[in-house]
Z-matrix of the N, CA and C atoms (Angstrom, degrees):
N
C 1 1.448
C 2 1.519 1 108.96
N 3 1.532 2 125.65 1 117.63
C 4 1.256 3 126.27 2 168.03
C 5 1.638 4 117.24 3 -61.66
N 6 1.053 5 123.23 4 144.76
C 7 1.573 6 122.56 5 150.92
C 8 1.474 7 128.29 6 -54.19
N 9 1.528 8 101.82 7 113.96
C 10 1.667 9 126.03 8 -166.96
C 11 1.886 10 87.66 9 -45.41
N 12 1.683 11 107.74 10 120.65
C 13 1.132 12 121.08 11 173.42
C 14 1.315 13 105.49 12 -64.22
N 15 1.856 14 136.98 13 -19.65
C 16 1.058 15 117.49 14 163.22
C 17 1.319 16 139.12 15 -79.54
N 18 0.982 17 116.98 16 26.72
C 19 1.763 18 148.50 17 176.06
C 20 1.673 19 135.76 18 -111.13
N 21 1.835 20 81.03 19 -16.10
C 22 1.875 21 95.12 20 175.13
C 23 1.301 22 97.89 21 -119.26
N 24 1.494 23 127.09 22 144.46
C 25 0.737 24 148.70 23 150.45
C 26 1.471 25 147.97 24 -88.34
N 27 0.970 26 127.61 25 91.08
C 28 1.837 27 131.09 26 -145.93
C 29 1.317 28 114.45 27 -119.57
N 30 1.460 29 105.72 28 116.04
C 31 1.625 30 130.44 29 136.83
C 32 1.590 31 127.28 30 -35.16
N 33 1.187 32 119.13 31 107.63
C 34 1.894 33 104.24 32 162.67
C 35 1.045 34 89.53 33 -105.96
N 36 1.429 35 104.08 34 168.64
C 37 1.419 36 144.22 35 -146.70
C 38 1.578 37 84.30 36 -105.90
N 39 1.955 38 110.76 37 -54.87
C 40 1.082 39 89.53 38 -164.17
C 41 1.780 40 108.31 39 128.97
N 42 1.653 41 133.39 40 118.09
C 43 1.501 42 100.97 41 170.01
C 44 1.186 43 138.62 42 -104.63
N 45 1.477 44 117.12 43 43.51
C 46 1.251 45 125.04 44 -173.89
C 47 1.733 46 98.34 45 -106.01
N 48 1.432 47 137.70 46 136.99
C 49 1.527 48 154.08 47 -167.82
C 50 1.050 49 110.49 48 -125.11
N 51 2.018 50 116.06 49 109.76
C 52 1.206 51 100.64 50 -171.89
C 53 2.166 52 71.35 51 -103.52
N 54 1.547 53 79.04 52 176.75
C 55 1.668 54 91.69 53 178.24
C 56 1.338 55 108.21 54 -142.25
N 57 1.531 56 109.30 55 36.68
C 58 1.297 57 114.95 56 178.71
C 59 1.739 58 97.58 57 -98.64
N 60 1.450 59 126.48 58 133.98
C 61 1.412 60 137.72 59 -151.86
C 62 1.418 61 90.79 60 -78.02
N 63 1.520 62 114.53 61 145.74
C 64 1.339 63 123.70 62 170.10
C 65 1.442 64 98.55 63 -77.10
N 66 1.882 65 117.59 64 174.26
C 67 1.357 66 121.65 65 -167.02
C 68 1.548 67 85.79 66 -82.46
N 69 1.561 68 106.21 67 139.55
C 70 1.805 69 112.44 68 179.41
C 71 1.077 70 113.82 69 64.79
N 72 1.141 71 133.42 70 45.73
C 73 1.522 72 149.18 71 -179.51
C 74 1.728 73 97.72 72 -115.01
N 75 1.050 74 119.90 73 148.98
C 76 1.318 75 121.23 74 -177.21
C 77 1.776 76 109.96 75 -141.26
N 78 1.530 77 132.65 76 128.45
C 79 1.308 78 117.71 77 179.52
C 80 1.219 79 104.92 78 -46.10
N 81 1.250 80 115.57 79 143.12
C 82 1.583 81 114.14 80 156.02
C 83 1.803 82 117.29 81 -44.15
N 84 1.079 83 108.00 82 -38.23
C 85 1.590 84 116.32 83 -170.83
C 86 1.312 85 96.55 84 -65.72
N 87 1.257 86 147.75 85 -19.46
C 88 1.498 87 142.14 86 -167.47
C 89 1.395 88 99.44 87 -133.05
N 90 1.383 89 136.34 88 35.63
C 91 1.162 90 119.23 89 -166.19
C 92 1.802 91 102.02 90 -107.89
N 93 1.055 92 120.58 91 135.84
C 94 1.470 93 119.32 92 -162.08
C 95 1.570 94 91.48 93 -99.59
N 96 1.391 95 116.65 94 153.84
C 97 1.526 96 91.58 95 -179.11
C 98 2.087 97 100.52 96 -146.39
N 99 0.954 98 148.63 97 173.81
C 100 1.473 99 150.88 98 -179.66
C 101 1.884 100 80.91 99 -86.87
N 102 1.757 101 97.34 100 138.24
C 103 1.455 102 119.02 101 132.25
C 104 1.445 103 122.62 102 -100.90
N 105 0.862 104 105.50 103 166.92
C 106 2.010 105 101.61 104 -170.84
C 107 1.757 106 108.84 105 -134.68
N 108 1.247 107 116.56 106 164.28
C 109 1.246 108 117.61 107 156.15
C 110 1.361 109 130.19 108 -76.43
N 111 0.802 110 123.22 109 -154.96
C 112 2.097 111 132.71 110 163.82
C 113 1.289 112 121.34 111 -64.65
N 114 1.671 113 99.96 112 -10.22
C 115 1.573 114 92.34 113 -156.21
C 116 1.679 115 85.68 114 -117.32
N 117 1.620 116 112.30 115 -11.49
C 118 2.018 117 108.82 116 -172.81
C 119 1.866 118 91.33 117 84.57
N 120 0.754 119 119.56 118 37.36
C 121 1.892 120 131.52 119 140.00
C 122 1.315 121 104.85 120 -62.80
N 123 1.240 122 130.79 121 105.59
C 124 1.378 123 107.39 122 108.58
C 125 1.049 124 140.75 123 40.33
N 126 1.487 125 151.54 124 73.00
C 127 1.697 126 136.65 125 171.40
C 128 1.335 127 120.42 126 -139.78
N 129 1.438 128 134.80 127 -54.48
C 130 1.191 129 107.53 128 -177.38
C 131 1.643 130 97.50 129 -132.05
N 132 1.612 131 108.45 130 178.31
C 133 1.635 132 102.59 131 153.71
C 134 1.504 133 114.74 132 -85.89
N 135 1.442 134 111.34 133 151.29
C 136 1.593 135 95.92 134 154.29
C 137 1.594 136 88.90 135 -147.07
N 138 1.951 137 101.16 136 -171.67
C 139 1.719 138 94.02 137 -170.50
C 140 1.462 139 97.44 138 -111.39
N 141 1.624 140 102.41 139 143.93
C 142 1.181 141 115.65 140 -143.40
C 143 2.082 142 98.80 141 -66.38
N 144 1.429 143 98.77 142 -16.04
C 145 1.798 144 84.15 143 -177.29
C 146 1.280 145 108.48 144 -94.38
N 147 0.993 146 114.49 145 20.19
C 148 1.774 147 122.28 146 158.71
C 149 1.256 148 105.99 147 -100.01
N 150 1.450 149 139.21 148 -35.58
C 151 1.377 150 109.46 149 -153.47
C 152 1.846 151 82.16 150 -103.85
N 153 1.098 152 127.74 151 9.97
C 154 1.358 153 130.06 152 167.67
C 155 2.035 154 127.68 153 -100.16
N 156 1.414 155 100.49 154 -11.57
C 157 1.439 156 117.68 155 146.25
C 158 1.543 157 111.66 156 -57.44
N 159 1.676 158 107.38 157 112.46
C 160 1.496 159 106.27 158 175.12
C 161 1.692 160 109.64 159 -65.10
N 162 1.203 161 117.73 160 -7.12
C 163 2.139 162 107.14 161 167.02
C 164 0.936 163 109.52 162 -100.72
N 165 1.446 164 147.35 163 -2.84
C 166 1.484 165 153.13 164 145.51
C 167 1.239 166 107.68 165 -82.64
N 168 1.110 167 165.89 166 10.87
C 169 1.745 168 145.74 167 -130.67
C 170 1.853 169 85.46 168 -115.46
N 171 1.550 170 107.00 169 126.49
C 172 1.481 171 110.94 170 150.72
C 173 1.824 172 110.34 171 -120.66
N 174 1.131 173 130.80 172 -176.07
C 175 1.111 174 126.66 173 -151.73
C 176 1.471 175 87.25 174 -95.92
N 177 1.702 176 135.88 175 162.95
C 178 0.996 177 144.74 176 -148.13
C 179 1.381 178 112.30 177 -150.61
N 180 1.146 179 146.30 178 134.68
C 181 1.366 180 145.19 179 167.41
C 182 1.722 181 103.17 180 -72.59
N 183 1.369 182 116.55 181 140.80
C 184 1.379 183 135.97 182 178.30
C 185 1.466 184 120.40 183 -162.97
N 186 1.187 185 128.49 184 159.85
C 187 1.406 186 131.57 185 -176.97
C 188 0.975 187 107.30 186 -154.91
N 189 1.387 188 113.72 187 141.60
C 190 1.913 189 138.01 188 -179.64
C 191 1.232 190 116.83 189 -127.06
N 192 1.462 191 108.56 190 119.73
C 193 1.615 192 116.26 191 178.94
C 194 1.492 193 92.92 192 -109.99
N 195 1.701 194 85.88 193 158.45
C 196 1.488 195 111.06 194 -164.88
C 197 1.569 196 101.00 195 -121.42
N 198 1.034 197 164.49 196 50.12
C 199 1.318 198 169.76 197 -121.01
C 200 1.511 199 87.89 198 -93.88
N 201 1.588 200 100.36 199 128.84
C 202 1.568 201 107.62 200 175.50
C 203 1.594 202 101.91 201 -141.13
N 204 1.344 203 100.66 202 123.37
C 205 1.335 204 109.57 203 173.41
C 206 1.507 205 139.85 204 -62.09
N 207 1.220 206 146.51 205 165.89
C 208 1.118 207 123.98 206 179.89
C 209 1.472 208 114.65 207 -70.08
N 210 1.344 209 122.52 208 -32.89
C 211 1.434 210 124.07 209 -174.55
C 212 1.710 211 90.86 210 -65.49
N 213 1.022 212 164.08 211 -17.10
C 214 1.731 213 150.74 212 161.78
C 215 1.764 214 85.22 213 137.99
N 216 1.425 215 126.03 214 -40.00
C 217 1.648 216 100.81 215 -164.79
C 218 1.186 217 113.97 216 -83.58
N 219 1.847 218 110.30 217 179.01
C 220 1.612 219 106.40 218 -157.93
C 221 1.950 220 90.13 219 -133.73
N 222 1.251 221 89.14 220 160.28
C 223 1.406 222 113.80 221 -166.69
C 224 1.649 223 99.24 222 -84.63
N 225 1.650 224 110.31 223 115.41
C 226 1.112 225 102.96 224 -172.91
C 227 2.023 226 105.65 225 -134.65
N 228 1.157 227 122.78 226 151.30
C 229 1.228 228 102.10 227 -168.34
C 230 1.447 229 101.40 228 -135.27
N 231 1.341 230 122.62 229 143.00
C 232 1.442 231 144.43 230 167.43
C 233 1.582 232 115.37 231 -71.15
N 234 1.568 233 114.09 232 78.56
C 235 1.036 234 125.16 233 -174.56
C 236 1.723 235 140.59 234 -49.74
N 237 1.292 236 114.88 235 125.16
C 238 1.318 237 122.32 236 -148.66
C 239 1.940 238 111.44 237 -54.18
N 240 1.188 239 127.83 238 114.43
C 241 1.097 240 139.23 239 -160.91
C 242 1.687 241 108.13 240 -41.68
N 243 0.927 242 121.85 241 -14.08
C 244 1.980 243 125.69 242 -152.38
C 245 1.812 244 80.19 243 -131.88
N 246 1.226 245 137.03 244 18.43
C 247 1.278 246 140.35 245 137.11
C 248 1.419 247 123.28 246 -88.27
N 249 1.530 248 107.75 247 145.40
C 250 1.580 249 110.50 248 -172.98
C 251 1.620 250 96.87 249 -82.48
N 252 1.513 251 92.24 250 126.28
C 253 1.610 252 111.56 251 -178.90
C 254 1.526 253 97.90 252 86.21
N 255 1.349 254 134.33 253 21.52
C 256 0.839 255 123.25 254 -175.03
C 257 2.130 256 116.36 255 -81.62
N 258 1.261 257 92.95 256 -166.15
C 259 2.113 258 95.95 257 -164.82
C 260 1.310 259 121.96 258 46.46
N 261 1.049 260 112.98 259 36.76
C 262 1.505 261 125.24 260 -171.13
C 263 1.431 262 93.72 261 -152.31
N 264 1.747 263 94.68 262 147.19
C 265 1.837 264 113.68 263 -168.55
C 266 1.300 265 105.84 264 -78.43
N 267 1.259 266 120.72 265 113.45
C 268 1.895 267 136.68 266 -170.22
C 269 1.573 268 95.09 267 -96.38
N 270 1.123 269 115.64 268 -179.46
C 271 1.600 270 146.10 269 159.52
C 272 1.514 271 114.47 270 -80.92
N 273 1.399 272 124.03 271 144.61
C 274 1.329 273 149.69 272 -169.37
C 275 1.884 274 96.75 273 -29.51
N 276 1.601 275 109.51 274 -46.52
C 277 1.078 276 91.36 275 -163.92
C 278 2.205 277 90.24 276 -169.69
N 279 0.937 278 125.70 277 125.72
C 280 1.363 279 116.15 278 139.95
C 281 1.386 280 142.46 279 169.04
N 282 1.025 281 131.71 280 -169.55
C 283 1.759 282 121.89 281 -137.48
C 284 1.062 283 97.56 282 -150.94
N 285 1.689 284 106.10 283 -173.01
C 286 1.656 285 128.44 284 170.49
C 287 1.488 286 94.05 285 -105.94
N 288 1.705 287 100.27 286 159.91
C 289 1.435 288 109.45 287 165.48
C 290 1.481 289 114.09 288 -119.54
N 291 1.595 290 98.80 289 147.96
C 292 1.804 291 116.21 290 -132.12
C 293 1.622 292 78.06 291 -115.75
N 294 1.372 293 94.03 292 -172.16
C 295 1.772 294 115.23 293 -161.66
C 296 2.086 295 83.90 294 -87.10
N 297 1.196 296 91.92 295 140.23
C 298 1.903 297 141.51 296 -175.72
C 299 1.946 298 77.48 297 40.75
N 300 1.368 299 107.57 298 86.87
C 301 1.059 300 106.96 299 164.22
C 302 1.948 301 100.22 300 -141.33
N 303 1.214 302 106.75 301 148.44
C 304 1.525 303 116.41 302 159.96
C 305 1.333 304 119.72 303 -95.32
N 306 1.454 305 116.52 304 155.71
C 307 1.663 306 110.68 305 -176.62
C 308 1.930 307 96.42 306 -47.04
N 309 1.510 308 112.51 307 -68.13
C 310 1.219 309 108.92 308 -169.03
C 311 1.355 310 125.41 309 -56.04
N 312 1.197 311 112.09 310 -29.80
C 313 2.089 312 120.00 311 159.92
C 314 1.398 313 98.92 312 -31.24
N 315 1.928 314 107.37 313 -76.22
C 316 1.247 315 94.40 314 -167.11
C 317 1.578 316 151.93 315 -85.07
N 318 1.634 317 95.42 316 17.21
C 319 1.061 318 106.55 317 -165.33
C 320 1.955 319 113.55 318 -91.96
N 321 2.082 320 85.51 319 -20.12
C 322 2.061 321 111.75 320 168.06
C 323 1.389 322 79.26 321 -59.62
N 324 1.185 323 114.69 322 -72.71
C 325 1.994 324 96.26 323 -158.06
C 326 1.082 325 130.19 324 -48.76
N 327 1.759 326 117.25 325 -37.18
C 328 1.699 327 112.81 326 161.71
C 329 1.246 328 115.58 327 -71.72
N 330 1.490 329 141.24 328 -26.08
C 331 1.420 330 128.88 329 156.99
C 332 1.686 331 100.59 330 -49.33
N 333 1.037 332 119.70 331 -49.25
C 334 1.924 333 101.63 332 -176.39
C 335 0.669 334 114.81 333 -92.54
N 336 1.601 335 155.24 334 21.24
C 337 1.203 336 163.91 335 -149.50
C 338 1.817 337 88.49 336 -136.72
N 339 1.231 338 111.42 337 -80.64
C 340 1.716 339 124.37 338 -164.23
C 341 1.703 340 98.62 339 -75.85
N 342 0.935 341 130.40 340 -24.04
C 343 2.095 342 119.56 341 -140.44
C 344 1.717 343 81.90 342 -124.75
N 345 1.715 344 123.46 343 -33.52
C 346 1.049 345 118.34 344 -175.24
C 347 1.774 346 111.52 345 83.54
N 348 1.866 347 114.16 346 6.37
C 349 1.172 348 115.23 347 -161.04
C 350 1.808 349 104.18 348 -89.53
N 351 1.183 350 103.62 349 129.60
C 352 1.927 351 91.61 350 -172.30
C 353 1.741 352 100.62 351 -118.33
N 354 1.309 353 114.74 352 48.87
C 355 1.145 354 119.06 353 146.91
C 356 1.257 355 125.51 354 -113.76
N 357 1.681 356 125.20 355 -172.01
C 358 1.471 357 98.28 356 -168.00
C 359 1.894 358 92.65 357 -110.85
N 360 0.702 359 128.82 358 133.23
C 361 2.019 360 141.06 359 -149.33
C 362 1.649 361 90.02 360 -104.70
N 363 1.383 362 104.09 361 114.03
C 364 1.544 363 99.05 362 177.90
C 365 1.773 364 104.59 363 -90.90
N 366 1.625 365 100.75 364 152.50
C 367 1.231 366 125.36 365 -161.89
C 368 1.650 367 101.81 366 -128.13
N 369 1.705 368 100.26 367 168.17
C 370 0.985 369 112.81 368 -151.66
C 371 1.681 370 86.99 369 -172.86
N 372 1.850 371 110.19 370 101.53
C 373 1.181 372 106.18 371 -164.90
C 374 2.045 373 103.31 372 -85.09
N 375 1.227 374 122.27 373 144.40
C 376 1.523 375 117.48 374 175.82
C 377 1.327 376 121.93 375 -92.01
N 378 1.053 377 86.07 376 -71.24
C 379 1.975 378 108.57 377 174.05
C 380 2.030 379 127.76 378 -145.52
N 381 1.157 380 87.08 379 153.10
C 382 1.552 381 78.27 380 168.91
C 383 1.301 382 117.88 381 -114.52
N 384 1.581 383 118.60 382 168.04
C 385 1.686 384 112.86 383 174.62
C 386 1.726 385 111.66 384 -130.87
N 387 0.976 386 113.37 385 -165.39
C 388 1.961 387 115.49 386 159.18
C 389 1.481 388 82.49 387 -146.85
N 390 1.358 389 94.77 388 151.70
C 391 1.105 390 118.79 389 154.79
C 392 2.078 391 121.46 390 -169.61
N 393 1.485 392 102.15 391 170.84
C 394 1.537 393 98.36 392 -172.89
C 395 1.323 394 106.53 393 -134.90
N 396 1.497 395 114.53 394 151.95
C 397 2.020 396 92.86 395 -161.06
C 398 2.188 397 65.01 396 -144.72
N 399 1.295 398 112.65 397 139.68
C 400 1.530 399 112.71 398 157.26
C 401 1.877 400 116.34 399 -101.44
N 402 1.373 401 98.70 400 138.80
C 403 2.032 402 86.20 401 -155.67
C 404 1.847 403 64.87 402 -126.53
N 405 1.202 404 118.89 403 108.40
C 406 1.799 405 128.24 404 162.60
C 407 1.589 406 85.44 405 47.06
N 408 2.171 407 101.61 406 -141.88
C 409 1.046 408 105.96 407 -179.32
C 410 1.922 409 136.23 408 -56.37
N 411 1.647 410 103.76 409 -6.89
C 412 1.214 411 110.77 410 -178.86
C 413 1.366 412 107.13 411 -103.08
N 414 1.458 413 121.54 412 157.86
C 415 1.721 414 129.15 413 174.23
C 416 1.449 415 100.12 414 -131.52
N 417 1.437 416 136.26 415 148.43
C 418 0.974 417 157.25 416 172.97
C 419 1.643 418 108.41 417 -94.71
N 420 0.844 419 141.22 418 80.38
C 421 1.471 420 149.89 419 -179.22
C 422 2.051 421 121.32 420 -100.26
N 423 1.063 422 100.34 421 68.24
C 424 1.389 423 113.20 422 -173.21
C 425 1.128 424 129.99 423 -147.40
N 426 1.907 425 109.00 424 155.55
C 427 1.655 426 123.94 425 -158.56
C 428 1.515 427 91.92 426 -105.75
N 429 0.991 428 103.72 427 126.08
C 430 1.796 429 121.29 428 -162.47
C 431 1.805 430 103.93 429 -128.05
N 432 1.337 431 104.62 430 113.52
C 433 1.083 432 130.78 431 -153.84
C 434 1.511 433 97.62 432 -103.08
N 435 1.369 434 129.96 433 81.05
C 436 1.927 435 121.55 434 -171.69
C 437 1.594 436 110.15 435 -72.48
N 438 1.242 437 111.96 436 152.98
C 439 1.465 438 131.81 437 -169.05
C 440 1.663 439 105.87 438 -145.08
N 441 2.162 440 110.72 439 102.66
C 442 1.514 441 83.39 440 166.38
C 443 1.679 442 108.31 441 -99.48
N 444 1.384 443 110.85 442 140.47
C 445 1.563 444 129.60 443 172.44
C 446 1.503 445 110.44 444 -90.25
N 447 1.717 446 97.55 445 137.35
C 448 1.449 447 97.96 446 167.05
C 449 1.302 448 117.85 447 -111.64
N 450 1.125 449 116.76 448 145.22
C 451 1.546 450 120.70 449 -160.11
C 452 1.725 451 109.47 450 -169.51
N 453 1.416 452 111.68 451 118.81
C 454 1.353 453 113.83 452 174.87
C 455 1.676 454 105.86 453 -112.71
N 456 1.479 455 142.63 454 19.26
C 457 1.406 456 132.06 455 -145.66
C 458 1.405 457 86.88 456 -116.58
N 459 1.248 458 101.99 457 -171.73
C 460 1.640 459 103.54 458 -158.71
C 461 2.193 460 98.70 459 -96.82
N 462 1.205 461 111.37 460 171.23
C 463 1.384 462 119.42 461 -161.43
C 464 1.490 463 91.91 462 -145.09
N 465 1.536 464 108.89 463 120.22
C 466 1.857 465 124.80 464 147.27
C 467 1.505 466 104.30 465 -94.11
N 468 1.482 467 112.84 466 119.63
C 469 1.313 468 114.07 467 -178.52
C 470 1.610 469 99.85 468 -89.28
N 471 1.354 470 85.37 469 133.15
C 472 2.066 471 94.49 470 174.44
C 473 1.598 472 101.73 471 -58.79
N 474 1.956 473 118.30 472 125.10
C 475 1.404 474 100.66 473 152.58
C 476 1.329 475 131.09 474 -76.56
N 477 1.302 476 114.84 475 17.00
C 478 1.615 477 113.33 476 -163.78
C 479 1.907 478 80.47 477 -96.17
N 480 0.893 479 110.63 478 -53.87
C 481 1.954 480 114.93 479 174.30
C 482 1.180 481 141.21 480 -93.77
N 483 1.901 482 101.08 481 3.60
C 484 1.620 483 101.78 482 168.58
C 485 1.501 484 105.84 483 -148.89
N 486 1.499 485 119.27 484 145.32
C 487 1.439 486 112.31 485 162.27
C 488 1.431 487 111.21 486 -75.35
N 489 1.179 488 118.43 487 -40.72
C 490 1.700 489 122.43 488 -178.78
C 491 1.787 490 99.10 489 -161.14
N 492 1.647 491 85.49 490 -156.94
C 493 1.374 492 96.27 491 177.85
C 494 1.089 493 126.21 492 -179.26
N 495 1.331 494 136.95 493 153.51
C 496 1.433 495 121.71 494 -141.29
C 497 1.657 496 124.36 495 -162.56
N 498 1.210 497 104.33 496 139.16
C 499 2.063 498 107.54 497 -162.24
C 500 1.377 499 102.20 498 -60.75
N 501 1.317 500 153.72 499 148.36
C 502 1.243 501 128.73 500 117.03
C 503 1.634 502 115.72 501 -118.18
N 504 1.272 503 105.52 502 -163.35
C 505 1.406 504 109.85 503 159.17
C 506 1.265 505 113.53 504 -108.56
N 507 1.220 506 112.45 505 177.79
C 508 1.907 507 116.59 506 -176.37
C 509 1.351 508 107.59 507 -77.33
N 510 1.314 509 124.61 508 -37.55
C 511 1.661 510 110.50 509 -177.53
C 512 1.204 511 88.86 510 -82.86
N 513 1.298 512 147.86 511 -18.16
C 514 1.426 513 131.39 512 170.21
C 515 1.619 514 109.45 513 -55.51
N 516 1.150 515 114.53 514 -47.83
C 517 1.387 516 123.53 515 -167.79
C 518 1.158 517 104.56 516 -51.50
N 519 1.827 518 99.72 517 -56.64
C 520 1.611 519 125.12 518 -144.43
C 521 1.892 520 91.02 519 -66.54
N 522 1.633 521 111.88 520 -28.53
C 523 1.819 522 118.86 521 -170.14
C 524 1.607 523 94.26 522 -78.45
N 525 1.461 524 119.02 523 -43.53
C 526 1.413 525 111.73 524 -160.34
C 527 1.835 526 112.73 525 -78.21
N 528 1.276 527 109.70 526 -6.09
C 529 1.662 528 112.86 527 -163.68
C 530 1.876 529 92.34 528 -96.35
N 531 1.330 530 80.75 529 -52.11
C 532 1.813 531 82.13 530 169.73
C 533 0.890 532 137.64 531 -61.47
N 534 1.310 533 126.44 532 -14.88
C 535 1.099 534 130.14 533 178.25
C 536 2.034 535 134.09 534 -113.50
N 537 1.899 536 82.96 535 -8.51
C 538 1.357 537 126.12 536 -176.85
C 539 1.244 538 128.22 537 -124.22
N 540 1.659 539 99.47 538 19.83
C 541 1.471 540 104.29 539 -167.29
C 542 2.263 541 108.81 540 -48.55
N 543 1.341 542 96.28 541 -42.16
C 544 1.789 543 88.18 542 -169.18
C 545 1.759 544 88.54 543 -66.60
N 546 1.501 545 166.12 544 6.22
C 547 1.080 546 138.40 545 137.29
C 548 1.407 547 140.58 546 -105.78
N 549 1.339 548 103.45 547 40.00
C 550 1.802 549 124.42 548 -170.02
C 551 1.641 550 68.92 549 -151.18
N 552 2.274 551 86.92 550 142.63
C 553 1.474 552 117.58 551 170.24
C 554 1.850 553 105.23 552 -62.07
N 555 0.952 554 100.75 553 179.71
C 556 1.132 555 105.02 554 -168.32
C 557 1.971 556 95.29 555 -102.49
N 558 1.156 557 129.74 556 -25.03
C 559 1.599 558 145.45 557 132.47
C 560 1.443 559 112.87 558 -21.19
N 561 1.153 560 122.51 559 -67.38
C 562 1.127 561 121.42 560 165.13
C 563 1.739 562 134.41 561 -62.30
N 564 1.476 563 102.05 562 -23.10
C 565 1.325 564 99.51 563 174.96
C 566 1.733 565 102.68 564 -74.11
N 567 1.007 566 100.67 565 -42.86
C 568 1.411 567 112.26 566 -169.04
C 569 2.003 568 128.08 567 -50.93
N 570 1.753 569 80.52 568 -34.85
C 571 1.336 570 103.78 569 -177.73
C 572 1.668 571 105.52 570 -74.53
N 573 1.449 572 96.18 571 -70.46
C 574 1.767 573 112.68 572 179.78
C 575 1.490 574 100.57 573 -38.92
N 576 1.292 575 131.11 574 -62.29
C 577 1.810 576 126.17 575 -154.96
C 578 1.718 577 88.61 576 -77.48
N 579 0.969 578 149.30 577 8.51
C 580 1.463 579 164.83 578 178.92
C 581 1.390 580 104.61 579 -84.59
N 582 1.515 581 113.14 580 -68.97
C 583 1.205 582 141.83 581 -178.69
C 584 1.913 583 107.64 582 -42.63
C-alpha cells in the first residue's frame, strides 16, 4: 500500500539543471572525503571515487539530517535520478565529511547545497549506524552519524540533487520504507526504523 498522496506534500525542484557548483561544492571526481574507524573517528583523506568503487570501498564518514518541522512532519526528498542510489525516497539531506570539516559542518553544507536553506538549522545529534548497500560496480560503505534539524523556512530544492521533496509523518515514513523498500535508499530505511 502506497502513502495516500493526500497526506504528502511536495516541492519540485523543477526541470531546468543548472550545473553551475554551489559555494563549497566540490566535483565528485576530486572530492576528498574522511575514512573512519569503528567508532566514526576521523582518520584519513581519500578520493571519494575510490572509496566508492565496490573493489576499493573502505568505510567512510557521512551524516544525515532529518529536518522536522514544527507541525511533527519531516522533510524528505525524492532523490535526483543521476545520483548514486538515486529515484528513490532519501532523507532531508546528506553527505560525506570533507577535509577540516565536523559531522555537523558538513551536514550545514548539504542543507545548503541540496534544501537550498542558507541559514544555520539547529541540530540535535540521535544516533549513529554502519552500514553497506552494493549499487552494481559501486558500494556505499559508511558510518552515518544522524542529525534531527528543526526548520520551518522555505526550501529551493537543488535539481542537480533532488527531483522534489516531501512532508511526511514518521509512521508515514516508518509504512512507506516498509513497504517500499526497492524505492527509499537503503539510508533511509535504516534511519526511519531507528527513529
Amino acid at each position: 500500500m502506497e502513502v495516500s498522496s493526500s497526506r504528502i506534500t511536495e516541492i519540485s525542484s523543477g526541470k531546468a539543471s543548472s550545473r553551475k557548483l554551489m559555494e563549497g561544492s566540490t566535483p565528485s571526481s576530486r572530492e576528498m572525503i574522511y575514512t573512519v574507524d569503528e567508532f566514526g573517528n576521523l582518520l584519513a583523506l581519500e578520493s571519494r571515487e575510490t572509496l566508492h568503487f565496490a573493489r576499493s570501498s573502505k568505510r567512510h564518514a557521512a551524516v544525515i539530517g532529518m529536518i522536522q518541522r514544527s507541525d511533527g512532519s519531516y522533510v524528505v526528498q525524492w532523490r535526483a535520478a543521476n545520483k548514486l542510489g538515486g529515484s528513490r525516497l532519501d532523507v532531508s539531506a546528506t553527505t560525506h565529511v570533507r577535509e577540516n570539516e565536523t559531522y555537523e559542518k558538513a551536514l550545514q553544507r548539504s542543507f545548503g547545497n541540496e534544501l537550498r536553506i542558507n541559514v544555520k538549522v539547529p541540530l540535535k545529534h540521535v544516533f549513529d549506524f554502519r552500514y553497506e548497500e552494493e549499487l552494481g560496480e559501486r558500494k556505499e560503505n559508511e558510518y552515518c552519524k544522524v542529525y534531527i534539524g528543526s526548520y520551518d523556512g522555505p526550501y529551493d530544492p537543488n535539481p542537480d540533487e533532488i527531483d522534489s521533496i516531501k512532508f511526511m509523518g514518521l509512521q508515514e515514513l516508518k509504512e512507506f520504507v516498509r513497504k517500499n523498500q526497492a524505492k527509499s535508499t537503503k539510508w533511509l530505511r535504516e534511519t526511519v526504523m531507528r527513529m
